[in-house]
N, C-alpha and C positions, 0 to 999 in steps of 0.2 A: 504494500500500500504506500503509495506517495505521497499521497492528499491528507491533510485533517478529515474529519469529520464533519458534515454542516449542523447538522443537528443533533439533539441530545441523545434521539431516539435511533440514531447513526451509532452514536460514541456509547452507549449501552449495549450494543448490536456486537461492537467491537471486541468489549469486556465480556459478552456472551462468547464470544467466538474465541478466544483465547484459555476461557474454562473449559468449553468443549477441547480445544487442543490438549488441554493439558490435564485433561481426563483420559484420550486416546490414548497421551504416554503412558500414563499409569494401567490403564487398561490393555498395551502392548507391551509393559514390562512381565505381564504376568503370562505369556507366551513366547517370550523369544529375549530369557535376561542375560545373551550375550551380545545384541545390538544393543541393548538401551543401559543406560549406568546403572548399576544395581545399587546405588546411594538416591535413592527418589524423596528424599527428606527435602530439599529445596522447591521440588516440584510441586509437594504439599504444602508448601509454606506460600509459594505463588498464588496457588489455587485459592488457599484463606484470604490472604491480601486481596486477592480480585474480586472474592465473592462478598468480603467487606466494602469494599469498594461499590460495586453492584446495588449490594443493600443500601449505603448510603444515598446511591441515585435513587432508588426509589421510594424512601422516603425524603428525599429533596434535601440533605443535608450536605451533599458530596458539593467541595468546595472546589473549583480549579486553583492551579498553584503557581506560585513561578519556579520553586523547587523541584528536583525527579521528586517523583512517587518514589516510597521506601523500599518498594519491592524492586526496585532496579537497583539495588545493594546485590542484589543477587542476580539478575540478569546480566548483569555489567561482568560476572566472572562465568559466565558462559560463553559459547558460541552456537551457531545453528546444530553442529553436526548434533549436540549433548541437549538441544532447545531448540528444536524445528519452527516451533512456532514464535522464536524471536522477535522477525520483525513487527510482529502483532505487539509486542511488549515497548516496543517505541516508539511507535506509531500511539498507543496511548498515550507515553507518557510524553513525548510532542502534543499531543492534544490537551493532558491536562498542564504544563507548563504556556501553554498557547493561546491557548482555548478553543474553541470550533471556528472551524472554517466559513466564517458568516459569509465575508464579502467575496467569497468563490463565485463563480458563474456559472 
């Protein structure tokens, strides 16, 4: 993803879509744990964050920031090969450092 998000119901969609990812990992560690790292303790830690996060948007408390998001303490020491779904992780948190992509076309 190259783009912010325009809307909120975008940038929720997004944070959807990275719990899904990172349910798959979890869900593909427990068939084949000589592709995926058998230390899934970060993954689970993401997945809380996000779904913290999640919860906050929906009850309208989630604030944008100029700060990363906490959870890229931990993305920041991965890469795709160990975090396929990375780009989804900073692409959020461009978004909430940013905010939404209002004045896109």
């Amino acid at each position: 993803m190259t783009s912010r998000p325009r809307t909120g119901e975008e940038y929720a969609a997004l944070v959807k879509q990275a719990i899904d990812e990172l349910e798959d990992i979890i869900e593909a560690s427990n068939f084949d744990v000589d592709e995926i790292d058998a230390n899934l303790g970060y993954v689970e830690v993401l997945m809380r964050e996000l779904r913290e996060m999640r919860d906050a948007m929906r009850k309208g408390t989630y604030q944008f920031g100029r700060q990363d998001l906490p959870l890229m303490r931990i993305v920041k020491q991965h890469t795709e090969q160990d975090l396929p779904c990375i780009r989804l992780f900073y692409a959020i948190n461009q978004t909430h450092r940013m905010g939404l992509a209002i004045d896109a076309d």
